[in-house]
Each structure stands twice: as C-alpha cells, then as structure tokens.
C-alpha positions in Angstrom: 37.4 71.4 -101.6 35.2 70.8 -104.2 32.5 73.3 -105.7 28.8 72.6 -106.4 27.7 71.5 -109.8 24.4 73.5 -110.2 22.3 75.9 -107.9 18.9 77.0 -108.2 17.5 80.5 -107.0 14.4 81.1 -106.1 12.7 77.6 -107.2 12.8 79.1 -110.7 16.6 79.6 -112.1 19.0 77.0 -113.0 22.7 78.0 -112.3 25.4 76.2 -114.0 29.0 76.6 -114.5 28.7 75.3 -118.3 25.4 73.6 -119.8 23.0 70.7 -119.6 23.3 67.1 -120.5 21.4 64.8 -121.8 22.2 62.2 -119.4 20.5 64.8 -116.9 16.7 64.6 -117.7 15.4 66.4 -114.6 17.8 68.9 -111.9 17.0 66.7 -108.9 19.3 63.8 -111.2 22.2 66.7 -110.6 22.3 65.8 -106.8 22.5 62.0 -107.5 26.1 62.9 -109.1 29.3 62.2 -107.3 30.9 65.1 -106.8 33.7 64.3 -105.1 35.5 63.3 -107.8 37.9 65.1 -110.8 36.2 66.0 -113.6 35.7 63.0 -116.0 36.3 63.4 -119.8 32.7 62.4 -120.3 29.3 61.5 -118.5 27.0 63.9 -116.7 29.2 65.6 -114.3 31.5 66.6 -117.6 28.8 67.6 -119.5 27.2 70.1 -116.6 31.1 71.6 -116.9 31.4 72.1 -120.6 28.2 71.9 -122.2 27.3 75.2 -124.3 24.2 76.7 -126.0 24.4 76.3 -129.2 24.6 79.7 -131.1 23.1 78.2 -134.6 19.2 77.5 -135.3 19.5 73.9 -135.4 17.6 72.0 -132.6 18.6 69.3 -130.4 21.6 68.5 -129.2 25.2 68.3 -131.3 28.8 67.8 -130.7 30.8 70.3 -128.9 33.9 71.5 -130.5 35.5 72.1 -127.4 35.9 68.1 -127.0 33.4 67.7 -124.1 30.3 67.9 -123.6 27.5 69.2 -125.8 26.2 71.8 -127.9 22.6 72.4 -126.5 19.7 74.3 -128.5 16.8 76.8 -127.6 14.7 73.6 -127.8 16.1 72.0 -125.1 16.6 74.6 -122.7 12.8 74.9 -123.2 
C-alpha cells in the first residue's frame, strides 16, 4: 500500500510528510507524480519526502545535508 504524498485541508493548508521542491511549482503538479513507485534518490517525489525548512536567514533554496532533497527558506514557502 502506498501512502499519499501531500493533502490539503480546508482549500488553504498544505500537508507534507517532508518539504517542497522546486521541481513542484504549483500543488496540482503533486497529483501528476507517480506514486506507485519506491522512493527515488532524487526528483520531485524525493524531494516532497526529505525536503526541510531551512532554519538559517538565507533565502532560496540550498543543499540538504541529509543527502536529499532541499533546504527550503521563508521565501519560498511564501
């Protein structure tokens, strides 16, 4: 069985299990993943998994220590 991606409640809130990507410029791209599928070690579907905020000021995106995905500022979420 495999497990959504991303919910939204109530039209307004985004739910993910990690963080965005920027290979995902608007949430109606999420459904156009395939989700049947492990999770890749890159690409959208890895990035929604292991993407973080990034706890610094800078802005943007940045590497994510963790080896996948991003690091994901204030600005973007924006």
């Amino acid at each position: 069985m495999y497990m959504p991606l991303a919910c939204v409640i109530d039209s307004s809130i985004l739910c993910l299990h990690g963080g965005l990507s920027p290979s995902v410029p608007f949430v109606e791209a999420i459904a156009e993943i395939e989700r049947v599928q492990d999770i890749p070690e890159s690409g959208p579907m890895c990035d929604l998994v292991w993407s973080d905020p990034d706890p610094t000021e800078k802005e943007g995106w940045s590497v994510n220590n963790r080896g996948a995905g991003y690091l994901f500022s204030k600005q973007v979420v924006s």
